[in-house]
DOKEVO-788221 format. One record per residue (C-alpha): x, y, z. Coordinates in steps of 0.5 Angstrom, whole numbers, plus 500, padded with zeros to 3 digits. Example, Ala and Ser with C-alpha at 12.3 -4.5 7.8 and 13.67 -1.06 7.14 Angstrom:
2
525491516
527498514
// end
This chain:
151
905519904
912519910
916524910
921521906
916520900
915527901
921530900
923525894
917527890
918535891
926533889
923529883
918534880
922541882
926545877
931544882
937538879
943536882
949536879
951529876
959527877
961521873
965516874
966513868
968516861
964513855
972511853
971507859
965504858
967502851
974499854
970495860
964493854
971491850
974487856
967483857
966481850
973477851
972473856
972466855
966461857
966454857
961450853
960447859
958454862
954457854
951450855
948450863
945458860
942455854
939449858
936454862
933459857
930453853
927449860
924457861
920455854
912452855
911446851
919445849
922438850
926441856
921444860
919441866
913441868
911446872
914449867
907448862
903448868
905455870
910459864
905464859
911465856
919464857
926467854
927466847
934467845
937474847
936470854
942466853
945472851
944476856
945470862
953469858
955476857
952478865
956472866
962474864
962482867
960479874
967474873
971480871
967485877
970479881
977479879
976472875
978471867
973467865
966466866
963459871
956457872
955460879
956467875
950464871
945463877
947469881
945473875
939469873
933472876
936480875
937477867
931473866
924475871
922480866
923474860
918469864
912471864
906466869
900465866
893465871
893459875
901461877
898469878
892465883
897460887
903467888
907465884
911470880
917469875
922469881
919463883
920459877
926461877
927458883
924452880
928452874
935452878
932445881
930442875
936445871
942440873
948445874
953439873
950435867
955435862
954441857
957440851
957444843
951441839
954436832
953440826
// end
């Protein structure tokens, strides 16, 4: 253990704790939580999220694939939840008033790693959800046109 990790593990299993200054209120977080949520999103923007949670899924009709080849399991629908509203927080951290598909993919690994699980054969070729998510931003085009599905 260096010096470092030492330090950090006596700092952590010591009855010493430090003081903790917040920086947000829970009035705060409730405002910024409330901010996010009325971010508009494009149905082209909603459409590129769902596309990519759906490609994540083995045997669906929109994986590609090395999908089936190497995806145990992907995203199921909270996926597209979370891609949106991630989205939508990163455009307003970045001054914007609506969400793009550039916040989609700079949030998508972060969003999406712990919900793609490879399988075995991708686990004995290294290749680990990360990867595959840098397959799927190939394989997903960006600038297909995504529009709200008929009723």
């Amino acid at each position: 253990m260096t010096g470092c990790s030492w330090e950090i593990a006596r700092r952590v299993t010591g009855d010493k704790h430090a003081a903790i200054e917040p920086v947000l209120t829970a009035t705060d977080i409730i405002t910024v939580q409330d901010l996010v949520t009325r971010v508009p999103v494009s149905d082209q923007v909603l459409g590129y999220a769902w596309a990519l949670v759906r490609a994540t899924r083995p045997a669906s009709a929109e994986a590609p694939e090395f999908i089936n080849r190497w995806v145990a399991w992907g995203a199921g629908p909270r996926g597209v939840l979370t891609l949106v509203n991630a989205a939508k927080a990163r455009a307003v951290m970045y001054g914007r008033y609506h969400a793009t598909v550039g916040d989609v993919q700079a949030i998508l690994k972060p969003a999406l790693r712990h919900r793609i699980a490879a399988n075995y054969a991708a686990q004995s070729q290294s290749i680990g959800s990360e990867q595959i998510i840098d397959m799927l931003l190939e394989a997903v085009p960006a600038d297909r046109v995504y529009e709200r599905p008929a009723a």
